[in-house]
C-alpha positions as semicolon CSV with decimal commas, in nm:
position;residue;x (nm);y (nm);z (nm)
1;X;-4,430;-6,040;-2,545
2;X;-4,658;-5,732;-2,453
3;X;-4,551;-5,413;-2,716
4;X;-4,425;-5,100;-2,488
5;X;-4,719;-4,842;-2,623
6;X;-4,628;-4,499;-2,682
7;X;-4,956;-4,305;-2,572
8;X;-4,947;-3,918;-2,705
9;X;-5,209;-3,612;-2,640
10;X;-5,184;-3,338;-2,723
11;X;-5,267;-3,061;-2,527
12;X;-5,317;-2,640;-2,543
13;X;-5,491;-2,492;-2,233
14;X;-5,684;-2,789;-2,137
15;X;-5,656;-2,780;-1,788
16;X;-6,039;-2,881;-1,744
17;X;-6,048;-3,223;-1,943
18;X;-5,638;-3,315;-1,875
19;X;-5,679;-3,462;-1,535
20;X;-5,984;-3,717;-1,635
21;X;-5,806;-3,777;-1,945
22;X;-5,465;-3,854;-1,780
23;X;-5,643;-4,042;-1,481
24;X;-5,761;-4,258;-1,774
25;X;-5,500;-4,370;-1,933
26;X;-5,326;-4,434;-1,578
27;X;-5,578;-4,662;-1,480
28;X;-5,569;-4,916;-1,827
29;X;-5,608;-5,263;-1,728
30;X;-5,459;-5,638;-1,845
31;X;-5,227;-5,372;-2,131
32;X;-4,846;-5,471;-2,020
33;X;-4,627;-5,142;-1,983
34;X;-4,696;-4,807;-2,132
35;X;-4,532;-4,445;-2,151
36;X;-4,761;-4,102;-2,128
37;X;-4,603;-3,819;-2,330
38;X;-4,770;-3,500;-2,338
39;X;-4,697;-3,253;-2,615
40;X;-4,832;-2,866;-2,515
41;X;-4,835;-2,562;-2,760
42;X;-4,768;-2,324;-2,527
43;X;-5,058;-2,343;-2,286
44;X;-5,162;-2,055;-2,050
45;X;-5,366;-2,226;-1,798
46;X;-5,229;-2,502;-1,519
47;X;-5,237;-2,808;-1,843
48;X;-4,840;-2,813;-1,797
49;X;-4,882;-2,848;-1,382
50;X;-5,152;-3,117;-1,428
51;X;-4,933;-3,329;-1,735
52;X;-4,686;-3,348;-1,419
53;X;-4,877;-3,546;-1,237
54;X;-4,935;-3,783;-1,465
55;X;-4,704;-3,808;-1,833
56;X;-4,416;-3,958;-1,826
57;X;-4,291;-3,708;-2,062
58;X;-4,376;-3,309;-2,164
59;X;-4,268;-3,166;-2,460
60;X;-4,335;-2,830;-2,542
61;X;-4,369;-2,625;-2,849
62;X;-4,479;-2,300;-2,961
63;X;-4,660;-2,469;-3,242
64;X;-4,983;-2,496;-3,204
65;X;-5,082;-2,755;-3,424
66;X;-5,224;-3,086;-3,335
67;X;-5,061;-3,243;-3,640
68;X;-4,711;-3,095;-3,540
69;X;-4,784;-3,198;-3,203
70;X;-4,863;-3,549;-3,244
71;X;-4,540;-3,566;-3,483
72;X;-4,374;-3,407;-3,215
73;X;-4,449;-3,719;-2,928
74;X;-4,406;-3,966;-3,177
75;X;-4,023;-3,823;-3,227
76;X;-3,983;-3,929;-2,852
77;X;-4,194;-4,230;-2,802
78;X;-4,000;-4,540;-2,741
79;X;-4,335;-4,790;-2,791
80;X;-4,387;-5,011;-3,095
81;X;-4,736;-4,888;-3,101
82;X;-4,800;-4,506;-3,098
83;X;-5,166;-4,435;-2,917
84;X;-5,338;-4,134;-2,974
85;X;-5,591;-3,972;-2,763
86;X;-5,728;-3,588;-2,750
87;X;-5,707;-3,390;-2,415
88;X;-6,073;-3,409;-2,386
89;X;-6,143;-3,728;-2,452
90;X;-6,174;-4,004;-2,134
91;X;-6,036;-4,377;-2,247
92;X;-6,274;-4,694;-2,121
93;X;-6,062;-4,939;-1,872
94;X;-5,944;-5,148;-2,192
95;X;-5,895;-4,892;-2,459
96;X;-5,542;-4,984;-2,453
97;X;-5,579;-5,352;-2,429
98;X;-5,798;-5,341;-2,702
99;X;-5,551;-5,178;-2,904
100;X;-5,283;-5,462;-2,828
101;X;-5,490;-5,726;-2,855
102;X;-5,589;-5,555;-3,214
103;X;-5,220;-5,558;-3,349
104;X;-5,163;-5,902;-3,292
105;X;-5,276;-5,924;-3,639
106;X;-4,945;-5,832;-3,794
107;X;-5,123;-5,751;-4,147
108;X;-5,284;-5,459;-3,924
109;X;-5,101;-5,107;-3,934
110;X;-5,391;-4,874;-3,776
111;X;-5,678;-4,916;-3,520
112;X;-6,007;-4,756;-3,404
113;X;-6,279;-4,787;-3,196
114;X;-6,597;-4,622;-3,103
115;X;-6,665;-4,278;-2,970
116;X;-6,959;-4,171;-2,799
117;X;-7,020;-3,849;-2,618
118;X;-6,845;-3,724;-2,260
119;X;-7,171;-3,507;-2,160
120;X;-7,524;-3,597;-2,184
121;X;-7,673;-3,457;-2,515
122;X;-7,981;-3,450;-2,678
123;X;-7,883;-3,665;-2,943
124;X;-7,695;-3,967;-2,851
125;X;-7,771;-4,188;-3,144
126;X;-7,556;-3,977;-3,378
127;X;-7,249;-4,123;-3,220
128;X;-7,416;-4,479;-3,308
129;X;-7,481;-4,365;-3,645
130;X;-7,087;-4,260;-3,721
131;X;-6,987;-4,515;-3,520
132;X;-7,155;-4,769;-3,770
133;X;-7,014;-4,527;-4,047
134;X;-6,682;-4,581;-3,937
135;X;-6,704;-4,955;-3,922
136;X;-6,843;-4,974;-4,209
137;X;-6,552;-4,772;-4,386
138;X;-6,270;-4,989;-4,256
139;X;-6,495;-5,326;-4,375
140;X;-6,416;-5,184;-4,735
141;X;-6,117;-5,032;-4,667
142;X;-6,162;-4,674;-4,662
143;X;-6,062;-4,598;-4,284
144;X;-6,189;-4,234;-4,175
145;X;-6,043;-4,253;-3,846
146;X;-6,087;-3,957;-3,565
147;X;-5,779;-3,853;-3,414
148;X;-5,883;-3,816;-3,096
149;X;-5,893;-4,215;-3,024
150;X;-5,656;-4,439;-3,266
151;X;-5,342;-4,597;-3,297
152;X;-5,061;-4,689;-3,526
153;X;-4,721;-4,943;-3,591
154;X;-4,456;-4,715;-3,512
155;X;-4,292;-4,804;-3,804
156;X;-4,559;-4,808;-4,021
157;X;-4,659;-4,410;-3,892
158;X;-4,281;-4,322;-3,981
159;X;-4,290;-4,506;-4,293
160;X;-4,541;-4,249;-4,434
161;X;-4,423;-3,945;-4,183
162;X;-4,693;-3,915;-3,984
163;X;-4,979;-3,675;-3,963
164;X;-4,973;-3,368;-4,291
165;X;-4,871;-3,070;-4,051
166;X;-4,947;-2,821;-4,383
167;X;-5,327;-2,955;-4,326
168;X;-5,524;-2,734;-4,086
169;X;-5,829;-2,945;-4,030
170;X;-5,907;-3,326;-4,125
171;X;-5,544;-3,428;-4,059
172;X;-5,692;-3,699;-3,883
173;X;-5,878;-3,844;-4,242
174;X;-5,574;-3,816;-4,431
175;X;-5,357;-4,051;-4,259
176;X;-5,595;-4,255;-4,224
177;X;-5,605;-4,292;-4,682
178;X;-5,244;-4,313;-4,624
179;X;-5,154;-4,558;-4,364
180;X;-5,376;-4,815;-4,653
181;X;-5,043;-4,780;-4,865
182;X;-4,870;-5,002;-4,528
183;X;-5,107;-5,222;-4,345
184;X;-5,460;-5,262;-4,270
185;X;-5,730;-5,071;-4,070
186;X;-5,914;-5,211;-3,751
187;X;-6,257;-5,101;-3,610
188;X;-6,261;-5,295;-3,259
189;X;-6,530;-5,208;-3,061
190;X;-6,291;-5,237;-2,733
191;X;-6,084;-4,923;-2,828
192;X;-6,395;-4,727;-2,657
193;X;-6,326;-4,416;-2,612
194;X;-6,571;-4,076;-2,476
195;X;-6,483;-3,737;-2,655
196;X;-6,646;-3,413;-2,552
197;X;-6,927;-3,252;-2,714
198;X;-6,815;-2,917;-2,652
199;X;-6,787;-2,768;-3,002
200;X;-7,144;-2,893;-3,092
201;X;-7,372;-2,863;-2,752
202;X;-7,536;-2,585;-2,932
203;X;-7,614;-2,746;-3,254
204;X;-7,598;-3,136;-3,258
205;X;-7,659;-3,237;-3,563
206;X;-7,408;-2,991;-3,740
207;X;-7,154;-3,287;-3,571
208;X;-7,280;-3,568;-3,755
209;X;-7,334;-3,341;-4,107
210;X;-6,972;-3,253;-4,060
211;X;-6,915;-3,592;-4,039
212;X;-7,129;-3,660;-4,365
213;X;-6,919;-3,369;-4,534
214;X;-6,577;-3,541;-4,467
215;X;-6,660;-3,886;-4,585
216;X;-6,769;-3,703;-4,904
217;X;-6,505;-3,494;-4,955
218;X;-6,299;-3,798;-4,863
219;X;-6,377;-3,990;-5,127
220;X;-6,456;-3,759;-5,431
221;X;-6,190;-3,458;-5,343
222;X;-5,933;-3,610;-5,152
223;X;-5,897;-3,946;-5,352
224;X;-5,845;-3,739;-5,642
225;X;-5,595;-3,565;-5,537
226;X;-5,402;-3,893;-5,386
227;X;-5,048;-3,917;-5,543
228;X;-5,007;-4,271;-5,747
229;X;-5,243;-4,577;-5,723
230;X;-5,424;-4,645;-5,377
C-alpha cells in the first residue's frame, strides 16, 4: 500500500516562487495520493491567493518562523510521511516518488536528495560539491540535511517533536543529529530538488563556505552540546 504523504511549505510573502513551487508538487508522478498544506506567517503579498489554487490546506500564523511553521503543518497532516519543501524551491517529476520508494526501508526515519540551483549562476559545481558532502555525511551517519527538500516518518518526527522552534537559523541541521536517535538517514539521488540562489547571486561562494561553517560547527559545537549518548 502507497503511504498518504503529508507535503508542508512554508511560506511568508512568496508570491514569486509559490506558483512554480505548488505547480510542482501538483504535477508528481507514479507517488500514490498526497495532501498540500501550506503554513503562512502572515504574508502581505498575494502567497495566501496563490496557496488557494493549489494546497489542500492553509494555515496561518503570526509566527514567523520556519521551524514553528513546519511544526505547525505537521500538527494537521494526515500522511505517514511528512515532506518538506521551501517556497522557493521547484521539486523534479519524482521527488515524491523517490521519497516513497526511499521509506520502504523501514529501518529509514529521514530522507534527502540533491539540490542544485533554480537560476543560472556562475558557479554550478558548488551544488555538486555539497551535494557529495551531504552524501557523504549520511554514508557515516552524520545527516546535515537542508530543510528546504527532505522528509520524515510521521511518527518518528513526533517522537523527537519536530524542528527546535527556540533555534533561529540551522534548525534544519539539528533535526537532522536528532532524528539518528529513531531511524536512519537516506541520500537518494531521486529526491531532486532546485532551490533558489537568491540570498547568494551576489557572492557565490559565501553559499558553499556557509555550508563548510555548519558541518563544522556541527560536529565540534553542536555534538557537544547533544544531551546523552548519540
Amino acid at each position: 500500500m502507497i503511504p498518504l504523504v503529508s507535503m508542508v511549505i512554508p511560506t511568508l510573502n512568496e508570491e514569486y516562487y509559490l506558483e512554480r513551487c505548488l505547480i510542482s508538487l501538483r504535477t508528481q508522478k507514479g507517488c500514490g495520493t498526497f495532501e498540500i498544506i501550506v503554513v503562512d506567517g502572515g504574508s502581505s503579498d498575494d502567497t495566501v491567493t496563490i496557496a488557494k489554487k493549489y494546497a489542500d490546506k492553509i494555515v496561518t500564523t503570526p509566527e514567523k518562523s520556519p521551524s514553528i511553521q513546519r511544526n505547525l503543518g505537521a500538527t494537521v497532516a494526515k500522511g505517514d510521511l511528512l515532506a518538506f519543501i521551501d517556497a522557493d524551491t521547484v521539486a523534479s517529476r519524482f521527488w515524491l516518488k523517490g521519497i516513497i520508494e526511499a521509506f520502504k526501508d523501514q529501518s529509514i526515519a529521514c530522507v534527502t536528495g540533491p539540490l542544485f540551483p533554480l537560476e543560472k549562476i556562475k558557479r554550478p559545481y558548488l551544488y555538486s560539491l555539497t551535494n557529495a558532502l551531504q552524501k557523504i555525511l549520511v554514508r557515516i551517519n552524520y545527516p546535515l540535511f537542508w530543510g528546504a527538500s527532505c522528509a520524515f516518518r510521521t511518527n518518528a518526527f513526533r517522537k523527537i517533536e519536530g524542528f527546535d522552534e527556540k533555534l533561529l537559523t540551522s534548525e534544519d541541521h539539528d533535526i537532522s543529529r536528532r532524528i539518528r536517535k529513531i531511524g536512519k538517514a537516506a541520500y537518494d539521488d531521486n529526491v531532486r530538488a532546485f532551490t533558489s540562489h537568491r540570498k547568494f547571486l551576489e557572492n557565490e561562494e559565501k553559499a558553499f563556505f556557509l555550508y563548510i561553517k555548519d558541518i563544522l560547527q556541527y560536529f565540534f559545537v553542536r555534538k557537544i552540546r547533544a544531551p546523552g549518548p548519540m
